[in-house]
C-alpha positions, -999 to +999 in steps of 0.1 A: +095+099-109+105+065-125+083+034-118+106+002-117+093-025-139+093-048-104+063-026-091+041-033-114+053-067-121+042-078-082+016-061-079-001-078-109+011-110-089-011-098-063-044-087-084-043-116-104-026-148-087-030-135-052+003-148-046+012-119-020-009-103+008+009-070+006+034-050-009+058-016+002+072+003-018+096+027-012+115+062-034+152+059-041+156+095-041+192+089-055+177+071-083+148+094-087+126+060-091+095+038-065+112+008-059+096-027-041+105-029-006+085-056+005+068-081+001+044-101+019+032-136+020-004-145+018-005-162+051+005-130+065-016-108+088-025-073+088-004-071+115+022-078+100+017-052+072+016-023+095+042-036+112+065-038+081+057+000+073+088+023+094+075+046+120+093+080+106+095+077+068+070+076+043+060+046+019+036+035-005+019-001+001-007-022-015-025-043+007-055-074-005-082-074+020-104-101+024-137-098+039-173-112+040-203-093+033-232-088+051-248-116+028-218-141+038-202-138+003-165-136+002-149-109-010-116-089-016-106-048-017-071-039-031-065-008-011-034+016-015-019+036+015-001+065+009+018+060+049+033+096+054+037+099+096+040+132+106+078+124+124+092+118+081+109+141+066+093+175+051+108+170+020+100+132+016+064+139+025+066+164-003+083+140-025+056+108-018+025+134-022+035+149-053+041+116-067+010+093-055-012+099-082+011+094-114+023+061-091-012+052-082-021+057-121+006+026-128-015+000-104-042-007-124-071-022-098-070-005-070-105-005-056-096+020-022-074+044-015-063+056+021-040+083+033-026+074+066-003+098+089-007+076+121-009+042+128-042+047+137-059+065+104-054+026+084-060+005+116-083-028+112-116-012+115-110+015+090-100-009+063-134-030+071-156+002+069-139+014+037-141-022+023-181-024+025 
């Protein structure tokens, strides 16, 4: 599976300008190649990520958490999802899985990892506890 330069370029956007809050991206199985989907704004929420990510097809995203510690410092976790709902396709599932880790391997600085089949496996409170 290709990585598009795009990918890598944005996501070193993100890492080191912070000049996006999240980023989807998606497999042209035509092109045999992950692709940038999306991209989101800093202002945006984490609403809004989840809500950019399609119910019934799979999709990697990067997403830059901010937080504060328990000693009021602020801080930041770069976390990849690996969204594969249970209602995508067999095939894409297979597809995204076999994938992840030579894609992952491209994004270098990502501090967590999540795999997420329901909305509710990457909700808020699961990125805070994974964040600490």
């Amino acid at each position: 599976m290709a990585v598009h330069d795009e990918c890598k370029l944005k996501f070193l956007e993100l890492k080191a300008k912070r000049t996006h809050r999240f980023i989807v991206y998606k497999i042209e199985e035509k092109q045999k190649q992950v692709v940038v989907e999306k991209v989101g704004e800093p202002a945006q929420s984490y609403d809004d990520f989840t809500g950019s990510l399609p119910a019934d097809e799979c999709r990697y995203a990067v997403y830059d958490f901010d937080f504060v510690t328990e000693e009021n410092c602020q801080k930041s976790r770069i976390f990849f999802i690996a969204w594969s709902p249970d209602t995508a396709r067999v095939r894409s599932k297979m597809i995204y899985a076999s994938s992840k880790d030579r894609f992952k391997r491209e994004l270098d600085g990502i501090q967590v990892e999540l795999q997420a089949t329901d909305p509710t496996e990457m909700g808020l409170d699961v990125i805070k506890s994974r964040a600490n």
